[in-house]
N, C-alpha and C positions, 0 to 999 in steps of 0.2 A: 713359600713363595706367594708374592699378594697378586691377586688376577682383578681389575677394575674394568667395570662395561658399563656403557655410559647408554642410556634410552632417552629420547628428545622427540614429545612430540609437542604440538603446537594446537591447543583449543580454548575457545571461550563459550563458558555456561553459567548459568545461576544457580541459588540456591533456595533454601525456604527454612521458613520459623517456627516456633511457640514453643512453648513448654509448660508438663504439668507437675503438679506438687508431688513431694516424695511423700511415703507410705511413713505413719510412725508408730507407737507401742500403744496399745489400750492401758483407760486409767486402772482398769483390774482385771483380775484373773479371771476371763470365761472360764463357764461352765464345762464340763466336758461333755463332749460332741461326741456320738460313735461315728466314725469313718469305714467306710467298706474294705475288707483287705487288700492288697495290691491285686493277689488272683483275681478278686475279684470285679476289677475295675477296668473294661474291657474298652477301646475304642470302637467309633461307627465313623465313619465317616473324615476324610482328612482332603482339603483342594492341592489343591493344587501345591534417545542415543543421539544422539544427537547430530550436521550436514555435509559442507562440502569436506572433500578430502585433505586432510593434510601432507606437507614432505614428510617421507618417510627417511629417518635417519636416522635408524636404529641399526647398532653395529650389527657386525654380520653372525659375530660368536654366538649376540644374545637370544632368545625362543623368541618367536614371533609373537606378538602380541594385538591381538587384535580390538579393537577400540571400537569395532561398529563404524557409522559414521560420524565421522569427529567437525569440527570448524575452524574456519580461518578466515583472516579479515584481511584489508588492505589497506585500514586505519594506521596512523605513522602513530605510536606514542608519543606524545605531545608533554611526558610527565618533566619537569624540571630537576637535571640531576642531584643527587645529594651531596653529603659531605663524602659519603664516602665514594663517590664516581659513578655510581647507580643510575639510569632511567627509573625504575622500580625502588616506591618505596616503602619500607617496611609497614605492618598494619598495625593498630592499634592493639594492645593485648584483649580488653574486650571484644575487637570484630574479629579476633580470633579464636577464642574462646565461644564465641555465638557462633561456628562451625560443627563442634562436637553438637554445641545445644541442639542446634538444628535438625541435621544429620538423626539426634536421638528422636526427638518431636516427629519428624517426617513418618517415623520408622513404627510411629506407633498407632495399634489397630483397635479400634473399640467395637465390642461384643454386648449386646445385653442380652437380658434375663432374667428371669423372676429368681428374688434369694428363697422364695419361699419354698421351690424346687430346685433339683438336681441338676447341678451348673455341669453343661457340656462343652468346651470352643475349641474349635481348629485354626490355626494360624496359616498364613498363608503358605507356610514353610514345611508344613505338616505338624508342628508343635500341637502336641494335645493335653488341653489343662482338663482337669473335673474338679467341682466341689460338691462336697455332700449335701444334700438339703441341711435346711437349718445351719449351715457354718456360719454366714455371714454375719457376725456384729457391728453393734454404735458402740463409740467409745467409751462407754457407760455401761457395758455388757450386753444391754437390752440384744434379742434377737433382729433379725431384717426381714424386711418384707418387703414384697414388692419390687417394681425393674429397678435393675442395680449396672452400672458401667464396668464391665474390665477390659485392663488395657494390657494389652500385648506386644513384649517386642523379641524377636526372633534374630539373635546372631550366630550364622553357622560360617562365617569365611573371614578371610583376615581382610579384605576391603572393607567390610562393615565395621569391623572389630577398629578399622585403624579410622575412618571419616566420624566415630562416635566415640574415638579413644577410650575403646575398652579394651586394652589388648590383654593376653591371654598371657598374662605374668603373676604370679602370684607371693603370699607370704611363707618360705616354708619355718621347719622347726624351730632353725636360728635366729628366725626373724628378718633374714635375705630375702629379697628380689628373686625368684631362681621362674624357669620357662617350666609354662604347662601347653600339657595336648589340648586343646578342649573341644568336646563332643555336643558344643550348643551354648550359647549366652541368652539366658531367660530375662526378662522385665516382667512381673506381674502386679499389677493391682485394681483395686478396686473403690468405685465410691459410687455414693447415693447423694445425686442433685446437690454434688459438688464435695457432697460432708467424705471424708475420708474413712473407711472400714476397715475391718479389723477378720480375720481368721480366730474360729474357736475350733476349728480341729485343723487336722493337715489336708493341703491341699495334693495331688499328682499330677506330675510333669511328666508327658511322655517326650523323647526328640530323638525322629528317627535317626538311626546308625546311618544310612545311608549317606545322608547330608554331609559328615563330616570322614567317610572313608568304611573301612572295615571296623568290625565292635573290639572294645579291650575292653577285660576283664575286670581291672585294675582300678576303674572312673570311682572318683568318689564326688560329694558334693560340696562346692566352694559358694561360699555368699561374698556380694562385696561390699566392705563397709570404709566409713568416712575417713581421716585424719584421727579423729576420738574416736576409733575404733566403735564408733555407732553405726544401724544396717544402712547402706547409704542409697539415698532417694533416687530418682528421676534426673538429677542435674548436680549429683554433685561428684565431685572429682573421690575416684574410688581406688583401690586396691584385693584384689578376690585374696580369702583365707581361708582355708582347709576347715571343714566341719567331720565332726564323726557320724555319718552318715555316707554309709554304700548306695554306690549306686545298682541297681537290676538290670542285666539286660535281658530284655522279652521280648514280646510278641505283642502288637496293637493288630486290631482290624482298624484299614482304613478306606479310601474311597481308592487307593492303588493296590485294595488288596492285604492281606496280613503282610505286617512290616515288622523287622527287628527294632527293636525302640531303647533307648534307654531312659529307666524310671526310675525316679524319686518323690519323694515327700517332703513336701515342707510347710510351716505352721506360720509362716509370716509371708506376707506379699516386699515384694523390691527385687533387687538382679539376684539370682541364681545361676551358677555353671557347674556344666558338667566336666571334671578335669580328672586327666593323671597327671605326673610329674615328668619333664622330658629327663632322657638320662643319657649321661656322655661320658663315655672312659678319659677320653682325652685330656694333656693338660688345658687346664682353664687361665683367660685371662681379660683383660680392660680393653674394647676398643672408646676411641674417640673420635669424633665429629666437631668438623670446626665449622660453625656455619658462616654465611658470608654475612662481611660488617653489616650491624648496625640489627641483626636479629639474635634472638634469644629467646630463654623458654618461657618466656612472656610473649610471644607471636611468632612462633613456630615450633615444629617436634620434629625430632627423628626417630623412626622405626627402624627396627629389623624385621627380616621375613626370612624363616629360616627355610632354604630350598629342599621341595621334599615334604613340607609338611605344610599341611593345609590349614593348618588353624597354628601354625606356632609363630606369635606375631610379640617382639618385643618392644620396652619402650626403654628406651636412653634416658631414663628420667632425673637423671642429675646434672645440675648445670654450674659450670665451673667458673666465677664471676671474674677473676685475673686473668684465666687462660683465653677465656671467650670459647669453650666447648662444652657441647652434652658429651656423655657418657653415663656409665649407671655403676651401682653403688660397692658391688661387691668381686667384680673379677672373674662372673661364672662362665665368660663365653668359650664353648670348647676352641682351642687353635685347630687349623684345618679342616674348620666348617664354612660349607660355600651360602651365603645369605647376599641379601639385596638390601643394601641400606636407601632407606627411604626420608627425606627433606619436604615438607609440607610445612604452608605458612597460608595466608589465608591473602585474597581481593578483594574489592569493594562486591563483589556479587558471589564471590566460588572461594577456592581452591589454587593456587600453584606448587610443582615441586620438581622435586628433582630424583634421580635412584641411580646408584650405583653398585653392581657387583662387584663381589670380592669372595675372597678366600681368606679366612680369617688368620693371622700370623701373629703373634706375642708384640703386645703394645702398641699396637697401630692404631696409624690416624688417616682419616679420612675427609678429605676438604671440598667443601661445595662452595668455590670461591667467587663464584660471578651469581648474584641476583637476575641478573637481565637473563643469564640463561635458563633461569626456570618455564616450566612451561604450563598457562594458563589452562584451569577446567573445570568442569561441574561437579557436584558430588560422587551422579551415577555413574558419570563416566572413570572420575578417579575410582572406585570400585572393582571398577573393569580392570581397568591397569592393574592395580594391584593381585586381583585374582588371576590375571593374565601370566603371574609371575611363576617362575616352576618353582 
């Protein structure tokens, strides 16, 4: 039996830009680097809305969601309808696409420090990298010296995971789309006065357990790479794939005190996640999503948000050009799992969307048919929302 809960609220916010270059391969093989052992590598130190009220018309069934303070205007839309009966018109697939970019760019924290010493940085989130003295290379092998930039980006919740569309899907054995847990989405890298650098030993990623719930045993480590299956940069459209590499879970000192952390090593800077495999007896099947005329996954996406799990955040990433729906590619979704599908398209400054609950039922479709009812927002705030969601 399909259950649908409809959330509406009503804001306008901005957003912001830039983006930096992705990380690539040195022309040769550094030298080998001694790196300290895991034991050995201990942490010190880890740190640490928008105005007036909106209607609230959020059914009664759904969890309360709280938004902070949200906005509302008394501007009349003034936009000329469309073909297809709209006030609201679709965006541009580039000004939709400069959402993820942005969203990513926003999100990222620059650290310096001498390559010549022992690389330390805490991320805002508690993420703690170290590099060894002496790792850092030019693409030429030569060693580094002197202040060097890295850059940090920290995803532990499905709001961030969904406004930088990195959602927590991965490739398994068959080569399927199938849902992972994941215990942190890393960005690392590094450059000198612009030039891009390179790792000659492995780096360690700690990210504490806290952030993303209780510790499993089970995390191993997923990298994500391009379309060509190359490691994929700062801006480009990715997919995470299984690496054989365990993940540890330990113990960091931080500035909250020794924390359970989950550690890994890696020899190359770009995105890193910590993941297990989600798993579901149930039978599995296809839902679909019809979005309203005149959008497509050229300026717009749909998510899932599976309820109950905090990081398990899908993407419908197939798009059906006859039918006019997303869905995805292989059929895995358990029947009688309760999730929140999510409709996101992008405005000349933010964000709109839409969510509806359900219960998931064998073959279903689910239609977000009116544009005009989307509802206007900023990035932070859509974050909110979504992590708002059980």
């Amino acid at each position: 039996m399909n259950r649908q809960q409809s959330i509406s609220f009503i804001l306008f916010f901005g957003a912001i830009a830039a983006c930096t270059p992705p990380a690539g391969e040195p022309d040769k093989e550094p030298s080998d680097i001694e790196v300290a052992d895991d034991a050995d590598l201990e942490a010190a130190d880890a740190p640490d809305a928008p105005d007036d009220n909106p209607d609230d018309t959020t059914d009664a069934d759904d969890p309360d969601i709280d938004l902070g303070d949200t906005g509302e205007t008394d501007e009349t839309d003034e936009t000329d309808e469309t073909d297809e009966g709209f006030d609201r018109e679709p965006p541009t697939a580039e000004a939709f696409a400069e959402r993820a970019q942005d969203a990513r760019s926003e999100r990222i924290q620059v650290h310096t420090f001498d390559a010549s010493y022992y690389g330390y940085v805490v991320g805002t989130e508690g993420t703690i990298v170290q590099i060894a003295t002496g790792s850092m290379l030019h693409r030429d092998g030569e060693l580094v010296s002197g202040p060097i930039d890295l850059e940090l980006i920290e995803l532990y919740d499905k709001g961030s995971m969904l406004v930088t569309d990195m959602p927590s899907t991965g490739l398994n054995g068959a080569g399927e789309r199938a849902q992972l847990i994941s215990g942190g989405e890393h960005y690392v890298n590094a450059t000198q006065d612009g030039e891009q650098l390179y790792l000659g030993s492995d780096m360690r990623i700690d990210a504490p357990v806290s952030n993303t719930g209780d510790p499993s045993y089970e995390m191993v480590r997923f990298r994500a790479v391009d379309a060509d299956g190359a490691t994929a940069g700062l801006d480009d459209a990715d997919v995470w794939v299984e690496e054989d590499a365990k993940v540890q879970v330990g113990r960091a000192e931080t500035a909250d005190g020794i924390q359970t952390t989950y550690s890994l090593l890696s020899g190359e800077f770009g995105w890193t996640n910590v993941d297990r495999w989600y798993s579901d007896p149930r039978e599995k099947t296809t839902l679909e999503v019809r979005p309203p005329m005149g959008w497509d996954d050229s300026n717009s996406a749909v998510y899932l948000s599976y309820d109950g799990e905090p990081t398990a955040l899908a993407s419908l990433d197939t798009w059906d050009e006859d039918e006019g729906i997303f869905s995805e590619h292989y059929g895995l979704i358990p029947v009688g799992l309760e999730v929140h599908v999510i409709f996101v398209t992008a405005t000349e400054t933010g964000w709109a969307y839409a969510i509806e609950g359900a219960t998931i039922a064998a073959d279903q479709e689910i239609t977000f048919a009116d544009a005009d009812a989307l509802i206007d927002i900023d990035t932070d705030a859509l974050v909110e929302v979504i992590n708002a969601l059980p």
